[in-house]
C-alpha positions as CSV (number, residue, x, y, z in Angstrom):
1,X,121.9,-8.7,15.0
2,X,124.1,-9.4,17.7
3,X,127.2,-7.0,18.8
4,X,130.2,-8.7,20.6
5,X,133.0,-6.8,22.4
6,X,135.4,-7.0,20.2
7,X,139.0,-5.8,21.8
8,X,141.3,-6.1,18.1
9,X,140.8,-8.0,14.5
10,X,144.2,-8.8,13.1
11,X,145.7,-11.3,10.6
12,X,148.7,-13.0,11.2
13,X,150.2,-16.1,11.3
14,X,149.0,-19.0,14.7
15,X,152.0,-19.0,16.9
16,X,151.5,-22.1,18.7
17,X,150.0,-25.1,19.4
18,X,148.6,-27.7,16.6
19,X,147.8,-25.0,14.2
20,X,150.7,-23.9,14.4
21,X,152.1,-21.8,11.0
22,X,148.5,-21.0,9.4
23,X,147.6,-17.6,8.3
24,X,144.8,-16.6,10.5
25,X,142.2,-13.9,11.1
26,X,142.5,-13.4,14.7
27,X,139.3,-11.7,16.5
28,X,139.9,-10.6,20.3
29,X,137.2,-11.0,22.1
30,X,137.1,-8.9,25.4
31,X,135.8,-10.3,29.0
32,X,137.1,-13.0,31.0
33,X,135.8,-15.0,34.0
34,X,139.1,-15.9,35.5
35,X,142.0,-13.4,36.3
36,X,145.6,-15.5,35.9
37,X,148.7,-13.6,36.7
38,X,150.7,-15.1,34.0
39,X,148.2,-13.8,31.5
40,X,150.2,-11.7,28.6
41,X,146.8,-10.4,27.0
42,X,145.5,-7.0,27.1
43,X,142.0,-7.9,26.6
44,X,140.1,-5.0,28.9
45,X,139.0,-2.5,26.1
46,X,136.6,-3.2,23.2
47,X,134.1,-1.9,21.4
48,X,130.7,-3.8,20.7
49,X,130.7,-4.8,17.0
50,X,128.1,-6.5,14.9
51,X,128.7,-9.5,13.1
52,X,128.4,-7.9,9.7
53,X,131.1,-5.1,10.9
54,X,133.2,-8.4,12.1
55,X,132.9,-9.6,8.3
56,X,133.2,-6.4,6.7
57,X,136.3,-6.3,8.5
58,X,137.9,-10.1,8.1
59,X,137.2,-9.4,4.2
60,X,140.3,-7.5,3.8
61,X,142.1,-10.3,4.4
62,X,142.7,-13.1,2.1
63,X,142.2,-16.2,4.4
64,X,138.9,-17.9,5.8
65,X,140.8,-19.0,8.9
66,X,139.1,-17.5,11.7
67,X,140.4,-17.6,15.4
68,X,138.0,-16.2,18.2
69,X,140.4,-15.4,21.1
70,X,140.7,-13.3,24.3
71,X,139.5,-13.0,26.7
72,X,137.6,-15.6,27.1
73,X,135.0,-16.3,23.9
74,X,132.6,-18.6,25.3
75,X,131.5,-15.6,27.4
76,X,130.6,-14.0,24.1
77,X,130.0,-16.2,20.9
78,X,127.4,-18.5,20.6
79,X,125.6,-21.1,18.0
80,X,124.2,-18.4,15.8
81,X,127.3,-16.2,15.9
82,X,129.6,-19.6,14.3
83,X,126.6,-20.2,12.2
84,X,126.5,-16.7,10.8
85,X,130.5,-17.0,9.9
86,X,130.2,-20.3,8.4
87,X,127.6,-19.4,6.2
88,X,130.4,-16.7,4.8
89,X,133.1,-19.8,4.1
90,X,134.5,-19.4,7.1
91,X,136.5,-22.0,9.1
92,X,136.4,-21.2,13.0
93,X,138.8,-22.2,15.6
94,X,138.6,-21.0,19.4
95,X,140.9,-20.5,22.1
96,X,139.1,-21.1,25.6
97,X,140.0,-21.5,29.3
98,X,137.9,-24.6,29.3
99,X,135.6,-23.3,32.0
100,X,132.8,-23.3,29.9
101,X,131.4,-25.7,27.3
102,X,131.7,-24.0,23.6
103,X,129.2,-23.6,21.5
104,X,128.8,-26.5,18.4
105,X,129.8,-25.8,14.8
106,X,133.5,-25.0,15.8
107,X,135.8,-26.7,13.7
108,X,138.8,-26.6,15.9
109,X,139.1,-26.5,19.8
110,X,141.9,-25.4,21.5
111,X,141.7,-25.6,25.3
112,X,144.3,-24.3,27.8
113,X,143.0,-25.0,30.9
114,X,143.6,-23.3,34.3
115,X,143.4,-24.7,37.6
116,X,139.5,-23.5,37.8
117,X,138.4,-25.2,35.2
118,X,140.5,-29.0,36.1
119,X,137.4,-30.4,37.6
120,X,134.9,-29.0,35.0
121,X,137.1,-30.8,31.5
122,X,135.7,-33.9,31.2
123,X,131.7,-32.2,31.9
124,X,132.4,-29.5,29.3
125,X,134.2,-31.8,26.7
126,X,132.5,-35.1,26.9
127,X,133.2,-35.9,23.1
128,X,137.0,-34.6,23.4
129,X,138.8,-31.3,21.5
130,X,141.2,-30.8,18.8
131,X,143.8,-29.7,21.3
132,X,145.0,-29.3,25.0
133,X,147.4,-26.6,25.4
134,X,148.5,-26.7,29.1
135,X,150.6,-23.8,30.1
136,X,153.9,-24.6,31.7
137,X,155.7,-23.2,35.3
138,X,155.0,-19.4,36.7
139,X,153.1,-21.4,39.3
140,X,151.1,-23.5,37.3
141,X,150.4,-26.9,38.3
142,X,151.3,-29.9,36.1
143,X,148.9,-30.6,33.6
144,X,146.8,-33.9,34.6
145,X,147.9,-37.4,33.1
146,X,146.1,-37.5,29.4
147,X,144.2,-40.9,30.4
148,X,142.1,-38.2,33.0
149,X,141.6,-36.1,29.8
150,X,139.0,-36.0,27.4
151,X,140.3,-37.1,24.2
152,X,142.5,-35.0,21.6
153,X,144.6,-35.1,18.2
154,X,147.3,-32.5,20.2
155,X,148.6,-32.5,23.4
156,X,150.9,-29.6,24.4
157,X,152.8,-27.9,26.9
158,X,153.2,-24.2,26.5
159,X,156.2,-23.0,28.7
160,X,155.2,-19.6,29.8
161,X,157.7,-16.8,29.4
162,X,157.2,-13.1,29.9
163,X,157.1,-10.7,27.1
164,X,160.5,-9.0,27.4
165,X,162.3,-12.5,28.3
166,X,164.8,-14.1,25.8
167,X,164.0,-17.5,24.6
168,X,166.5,-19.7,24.0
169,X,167.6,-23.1,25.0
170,X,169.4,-21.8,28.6
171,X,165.5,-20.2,29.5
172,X,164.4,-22.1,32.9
173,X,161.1,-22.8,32.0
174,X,161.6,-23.5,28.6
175,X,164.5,-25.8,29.6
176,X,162.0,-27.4,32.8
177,X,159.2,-27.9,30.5
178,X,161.5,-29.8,27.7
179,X,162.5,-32.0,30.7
180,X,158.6,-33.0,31.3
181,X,158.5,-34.0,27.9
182,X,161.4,-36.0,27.7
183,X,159.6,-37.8,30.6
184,X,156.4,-37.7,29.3
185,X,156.6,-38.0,25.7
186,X,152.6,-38.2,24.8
187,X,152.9,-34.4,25.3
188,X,154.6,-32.0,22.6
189,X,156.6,-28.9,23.1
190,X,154.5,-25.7,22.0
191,X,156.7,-22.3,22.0
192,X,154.9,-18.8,21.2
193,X,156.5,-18.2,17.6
194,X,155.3,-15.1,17.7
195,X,157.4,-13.9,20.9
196,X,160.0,-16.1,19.3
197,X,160.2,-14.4,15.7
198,X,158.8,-11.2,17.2
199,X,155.3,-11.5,15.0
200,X,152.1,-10.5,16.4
């Protein structure tokens, strides 16, 4: 039976993005190919776990709304690991870098690209994803125009803002990324609720 690297299991509620307000069981996954300085994840420790601990553990919680995250989950999680969790009732959603194509069976995509994986969208994602989640300033570049993306049902913009930073409507980035909007209004505001409210 496979054993991933799992960094955390938790259950909370999605913070952002098109999901947005749905109880989730959120698995970490630990590994990543790219190394982003804006990245607010602590994603380095793990232990290897098999799919039936994985279960074992998601079981004490009373949704079958499963997230893999990281990290980056492509690097891990395969055909036979969504097929294992669907055959339990669960419905999967990833979060990925988009640097790597993601395995079928998914039932929600969420890709939030990064400069290394721009050229590789359109090769990885010929049939489109349930969302783009662009993160917004810190030295990130503009997301591209959506007619050079793949297609979606989301389009966001995720202004990103450091851990112990207030958010509020005076917030530079927040306040810059709003701006973009207002210019380009096929893209959506997406704030991290959970730094917002102050929920995992």
């Amino acid at each position: 039976m496979k054993r991933l690297p799992v960094n955390e299991i938790f259950y909370s509620l999605q913070g952002e993005g098109g999901q947005s307000g749905m109880a989730m069981c959120f698995v970490r996954l630990s590994h990543c190919n790219l190394s982003c300085p804006y990245c607010d994840t602590e994603f380095a420790a793990f232990q290897e776990l098999s799919e039936e601990t994985i279960l074992q553990a998601l079981r004490a919680y009373p949704t079958h709304n499963l997230l893999w995250t990281g990290g980056e989950p492509t690097l891990s999680i395969d055909e036979e690991v969504i097929d294992f969790f669907r055959r339990h009732g669960y419905r999967q959603s990833i979060e990925t870098n988009g640097t790597r194509p993601v395995p079928p069976g998914l039932d929600w995509v969420t890709v939030s690209p990064k400069p290394e994986a721009f050229p590789l969208l359109k090769t990885n994602f010929p049939s489109g994803v349930n969302e783009w989640r662009f993160p917004f300033g810190a030295g990130a570049p503009l997301p591209p125009s959506i007619s050079a993306l793949p297609p979606a049902q989301c389009y966001c913009l995720s202004p990103i803002i450091e851990a112990d930073e207030v958010i509020n409507s005076t917030h530079q980035t927040l306040q810059a990324c709003m701006d973009y909007i207002m210019q380009h209004p096929e893209w959506r505001l997406s704030i991290q609720l959970h730094k917002l409210l102050g929920f995992r």
